[in-house]
Wavefront OBJ file of the C-alpha trace (Angstrom):
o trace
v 323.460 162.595 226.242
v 321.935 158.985 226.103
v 321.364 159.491 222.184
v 324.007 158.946 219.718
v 323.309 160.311 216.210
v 323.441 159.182 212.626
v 321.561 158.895 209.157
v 321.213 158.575 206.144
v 323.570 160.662 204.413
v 323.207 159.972 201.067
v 320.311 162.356 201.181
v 322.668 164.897 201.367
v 325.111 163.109 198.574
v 324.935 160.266 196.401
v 328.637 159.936 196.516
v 330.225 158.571 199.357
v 333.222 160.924 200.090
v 330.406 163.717 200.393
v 328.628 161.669 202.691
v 331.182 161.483 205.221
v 332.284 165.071 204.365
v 328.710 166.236 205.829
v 329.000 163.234 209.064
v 332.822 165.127 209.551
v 330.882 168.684 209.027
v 328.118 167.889 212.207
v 331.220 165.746 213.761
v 328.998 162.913 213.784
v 331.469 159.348 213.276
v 328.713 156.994 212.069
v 326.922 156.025 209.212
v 323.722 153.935 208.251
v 324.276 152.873 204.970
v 321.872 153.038 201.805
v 323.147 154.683 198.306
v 326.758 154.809 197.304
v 326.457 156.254 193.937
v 323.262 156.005 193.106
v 323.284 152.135 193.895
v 321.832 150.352 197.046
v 324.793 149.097 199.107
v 323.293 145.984 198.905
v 323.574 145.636 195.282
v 326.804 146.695 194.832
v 330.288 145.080 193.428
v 332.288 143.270 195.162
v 335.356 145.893 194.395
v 332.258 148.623 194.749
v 331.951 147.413 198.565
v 335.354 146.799 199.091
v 336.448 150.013 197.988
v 333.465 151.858 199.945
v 334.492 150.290 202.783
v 337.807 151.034 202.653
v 336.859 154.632 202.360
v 334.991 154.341 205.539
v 337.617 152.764 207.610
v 340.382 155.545 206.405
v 337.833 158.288 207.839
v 336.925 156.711 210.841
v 333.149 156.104 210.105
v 331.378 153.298 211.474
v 328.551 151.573 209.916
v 325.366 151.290 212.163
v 323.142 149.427 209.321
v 322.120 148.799 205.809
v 319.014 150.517 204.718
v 318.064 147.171 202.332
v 315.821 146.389 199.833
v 314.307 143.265 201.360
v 310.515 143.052 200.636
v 310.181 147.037 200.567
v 307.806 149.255 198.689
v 309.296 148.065 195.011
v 308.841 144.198 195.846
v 305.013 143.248 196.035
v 303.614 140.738 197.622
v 302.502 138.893 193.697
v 306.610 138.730 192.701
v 309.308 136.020 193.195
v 311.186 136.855 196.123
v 314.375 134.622 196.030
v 315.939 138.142 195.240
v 315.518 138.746 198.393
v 316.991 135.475 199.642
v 319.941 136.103 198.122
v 320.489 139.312 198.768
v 320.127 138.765 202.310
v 322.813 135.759 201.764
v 324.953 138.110 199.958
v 325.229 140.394 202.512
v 325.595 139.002 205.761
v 329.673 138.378 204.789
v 329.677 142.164 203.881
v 328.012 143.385 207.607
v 330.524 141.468 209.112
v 333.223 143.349 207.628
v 331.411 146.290 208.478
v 330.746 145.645 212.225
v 326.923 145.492 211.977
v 324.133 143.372 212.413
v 321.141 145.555 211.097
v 319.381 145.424 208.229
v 316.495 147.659 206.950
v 313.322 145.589 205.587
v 310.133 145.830 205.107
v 307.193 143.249 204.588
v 305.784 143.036 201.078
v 303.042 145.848 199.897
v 299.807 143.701 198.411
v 300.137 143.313 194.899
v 298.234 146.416 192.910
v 296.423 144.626 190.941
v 294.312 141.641 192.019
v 295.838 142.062 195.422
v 295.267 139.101 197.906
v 292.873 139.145 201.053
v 294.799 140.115 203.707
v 294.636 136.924 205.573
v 296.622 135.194 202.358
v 298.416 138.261 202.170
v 299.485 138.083 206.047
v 300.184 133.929 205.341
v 302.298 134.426 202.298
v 304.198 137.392 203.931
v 304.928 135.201 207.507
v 305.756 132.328 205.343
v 308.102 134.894 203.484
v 309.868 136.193 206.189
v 309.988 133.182 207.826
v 312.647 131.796 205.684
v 314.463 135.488 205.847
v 314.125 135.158 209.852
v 315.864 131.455 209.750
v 318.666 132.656 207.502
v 319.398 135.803 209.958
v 319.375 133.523 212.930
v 321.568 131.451 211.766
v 323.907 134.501 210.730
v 323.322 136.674 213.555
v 321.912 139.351 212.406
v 318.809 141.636 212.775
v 316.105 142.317 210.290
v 314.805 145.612 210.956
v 311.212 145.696 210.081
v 310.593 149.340 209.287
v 307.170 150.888 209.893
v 306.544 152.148 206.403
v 305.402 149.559 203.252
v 304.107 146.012 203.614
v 301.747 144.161 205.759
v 303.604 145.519 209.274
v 303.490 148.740 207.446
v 299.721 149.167 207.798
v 299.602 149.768 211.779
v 301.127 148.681 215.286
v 298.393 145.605 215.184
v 299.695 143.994 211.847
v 303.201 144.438 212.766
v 302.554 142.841 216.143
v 300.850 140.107 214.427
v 304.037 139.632 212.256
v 305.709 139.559 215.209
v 303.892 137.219 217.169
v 303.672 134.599 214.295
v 307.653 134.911 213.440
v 308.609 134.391 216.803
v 312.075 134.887 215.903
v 314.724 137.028 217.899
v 316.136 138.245 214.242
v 312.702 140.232 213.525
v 312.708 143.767 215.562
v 311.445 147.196 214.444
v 313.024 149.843 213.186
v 310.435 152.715 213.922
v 310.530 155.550 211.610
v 308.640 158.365 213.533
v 307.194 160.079 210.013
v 306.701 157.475 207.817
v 302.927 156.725 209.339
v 301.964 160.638 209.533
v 302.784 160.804 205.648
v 301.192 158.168 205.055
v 297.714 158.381 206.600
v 298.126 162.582 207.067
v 297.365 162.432 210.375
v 300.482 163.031 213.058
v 298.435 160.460 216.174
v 299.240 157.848 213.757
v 302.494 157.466 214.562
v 301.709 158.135 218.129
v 299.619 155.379 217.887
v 301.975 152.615 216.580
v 304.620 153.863 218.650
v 302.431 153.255 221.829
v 301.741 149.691 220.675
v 304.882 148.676 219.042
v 307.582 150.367 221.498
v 309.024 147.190 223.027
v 310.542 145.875 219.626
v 312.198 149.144 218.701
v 315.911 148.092 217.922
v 316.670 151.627 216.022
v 314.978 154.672 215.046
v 314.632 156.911 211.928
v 314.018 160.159 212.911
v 311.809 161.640 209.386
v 309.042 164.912 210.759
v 305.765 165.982 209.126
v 303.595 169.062 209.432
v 300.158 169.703 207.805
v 300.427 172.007 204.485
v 297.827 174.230 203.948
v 295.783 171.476 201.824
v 295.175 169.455 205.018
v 298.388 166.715 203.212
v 301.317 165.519 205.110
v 304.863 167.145 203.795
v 308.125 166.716 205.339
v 309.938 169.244 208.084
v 312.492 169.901 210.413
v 312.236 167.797 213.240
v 311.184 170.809 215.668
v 308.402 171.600 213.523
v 306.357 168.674 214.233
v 305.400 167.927 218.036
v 305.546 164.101 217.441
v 309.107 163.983 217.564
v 309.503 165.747 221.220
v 307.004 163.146 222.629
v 308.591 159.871 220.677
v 312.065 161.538 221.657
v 310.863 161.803 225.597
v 309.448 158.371 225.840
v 312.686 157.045 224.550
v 314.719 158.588 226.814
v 312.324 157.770 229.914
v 312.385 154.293 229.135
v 316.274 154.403 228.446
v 316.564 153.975 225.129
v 320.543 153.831 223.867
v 320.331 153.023 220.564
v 320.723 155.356 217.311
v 318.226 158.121 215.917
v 319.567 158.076 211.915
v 317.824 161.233 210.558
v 316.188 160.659 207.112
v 315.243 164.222 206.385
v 313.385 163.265 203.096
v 313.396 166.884 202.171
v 315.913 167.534 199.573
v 316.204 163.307 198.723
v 313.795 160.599 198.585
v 314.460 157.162 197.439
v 311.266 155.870 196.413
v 310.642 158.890 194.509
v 313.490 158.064 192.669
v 314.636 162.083 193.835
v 318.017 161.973 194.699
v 320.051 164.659 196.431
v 322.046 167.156 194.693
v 323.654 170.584 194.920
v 324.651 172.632 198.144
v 320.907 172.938 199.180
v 321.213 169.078 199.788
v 324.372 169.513 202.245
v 322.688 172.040 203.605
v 319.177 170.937 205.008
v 321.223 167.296 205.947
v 323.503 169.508 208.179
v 320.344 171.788 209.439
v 318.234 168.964 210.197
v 321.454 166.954 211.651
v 321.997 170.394 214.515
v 318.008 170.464 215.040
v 317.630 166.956 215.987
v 320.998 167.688 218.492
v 319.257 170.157 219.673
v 315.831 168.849 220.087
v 316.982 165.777 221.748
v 319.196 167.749 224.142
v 315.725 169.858 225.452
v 314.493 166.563 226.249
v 317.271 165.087 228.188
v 317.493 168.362 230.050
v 314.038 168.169 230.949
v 314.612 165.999 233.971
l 1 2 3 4 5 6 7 8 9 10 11 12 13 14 15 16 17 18 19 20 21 22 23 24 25 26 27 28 29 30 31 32 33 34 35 36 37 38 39 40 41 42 43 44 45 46 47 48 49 50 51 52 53 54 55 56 57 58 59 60 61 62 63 64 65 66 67 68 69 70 71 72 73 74 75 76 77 78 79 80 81 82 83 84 85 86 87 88 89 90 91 92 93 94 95 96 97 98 99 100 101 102 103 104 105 106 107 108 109 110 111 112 113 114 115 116 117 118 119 120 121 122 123 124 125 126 127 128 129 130 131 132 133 134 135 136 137 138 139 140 141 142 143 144 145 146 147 148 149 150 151 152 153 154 155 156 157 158 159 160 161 162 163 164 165 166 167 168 169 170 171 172 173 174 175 176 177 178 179 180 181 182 183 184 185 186 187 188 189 190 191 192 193 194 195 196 197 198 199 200 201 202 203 204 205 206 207 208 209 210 211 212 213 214 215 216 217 218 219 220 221 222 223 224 225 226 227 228 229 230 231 232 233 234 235 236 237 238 239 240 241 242 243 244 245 246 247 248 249 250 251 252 253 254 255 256 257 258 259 260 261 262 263 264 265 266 267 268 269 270 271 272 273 274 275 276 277 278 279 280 281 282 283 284 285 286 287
């Protein structure tokens, strides 16, 4: 099969030996990285990360990414953003170790109150990333610009636009195939920047959505929402061979501050984890 599989597994555990319990449980070896512990692996200790890490390498998990914080949903566009300077700096020594080059960002929601236009919005968040995109360069590794919150957030155009004024081999896409559905409750959304955006994809977060009987978006198993099977088919005809990292967002979601818990957790990870096996295999065997 041309797909290899991974996620985020601390929605099935904050803790990190429970993480890789439910990777050994699917007998999936990799891992993109996000919450050890409650804290974003980009924030953590030094003896935090070496420790973590160590854990990692005595199980035999590899690290495919680290979901960051870099000019996501909790940094607006109207706040100082040498945080995310240096924790890009911080970092790149600590991806190294861990054999990767990916990290999640995003590009800097408009400010809730007295938000800018969105052509000094779009300047200050190029002129933003800009710097971010020189530092990566220079390091070698891959900003992931995921489809969700920020300017390239909005739709396939903006993110192009992004792209096209960054010019910068550092700056792909990571395309999250629910995160537009939830957003704008319609699935062809996602369709829709998928179409557009398709030649920067550099990974892909596999999250589903299904209508609820209010007409609202709510989070599903993958073979509940027909978006997935025609993302997942395009992929594979244009020979795709990079990760799909499920983020299930049904028992966990970060930046709802819900984190996972209990069995039920472990559970719907390892469903959703067979699901996507499955529905990716249908595909493939469709030729």
């Amino acid at each position: 099969m041309p797909f290899k599989f991974t996620g985020f597994a601390d929605e099935a555990s904050v803790r990190l030996d429970q993480q890789i319990e439910v990777l050994h449980d699917v007998g999936w070896k990799a891992l993109e990285l996000r919450l050890i512990d409650g804290a974003n692996v980009c924030d953590l200790s030094n003896d935090a990360w070496t420790e973590a890490l160590g854990l990692l390498r005595e199980n035999g998990i590899d690290v495919v990414g680290f979901g960051g914080q870099i000019a996501n949903w909790a940094r607006p566009i109207n706040e100082a953003y040498q945080r995310d300077v240096d924790e890009l700096k911080r970092n790149v020594p600590r991806m190294r170790e861990a054999g990767t080059r990916l990290i999640r960002i995003m590009s800097y929601p408009n400010a809730a109150e007295n938000s800018l236009p969105k052509d000094e919005w779009k300047a200050e968040v190029v002129r933003r990333l800009g710097e971010l995109c020189r530092i990566a360069e220079d390091s070698d590794v891959i900003l992931g610009h995921e489809n969700c919150n920020g300017y390239g957030g909005i739709g396939g155009e903006e993110y192009l636009e992004l792209a096209e004024a960054l010019d910068s081999p550092a700056f792909k896409l990571i395309f999250d195939t629910g995160n537009n559905s939830l957003h704008d409750h319609d699935l062809e959304v996602t369709w829709r920047y998928y179409e557009l955006c398709r030649d920067h994809i550099v990974h892909v977060h596999i999250k589903a959505a299904k209508p609820d009987p209010t007409g609202s978006m709510v989070t599903c198993y993958p073979d509940e929402d027909p978006i997935q099977v025609r993302v997942l088919a395009d992929l594979h005809e244009r020979g795709y061979d990079g990760w799909l990292s499920i983020e299930p967002h049904m028992a966990a979601a970060v930046h709802e501050g819900k984190q996972a818990s209990g069995e039920e957790a472990k559970q719907i990870w390892t469903e959703y984890a067979r699901r996507i096996e499955r529905l990716a295999e249908r595909v493939v065997n469709r030729d």
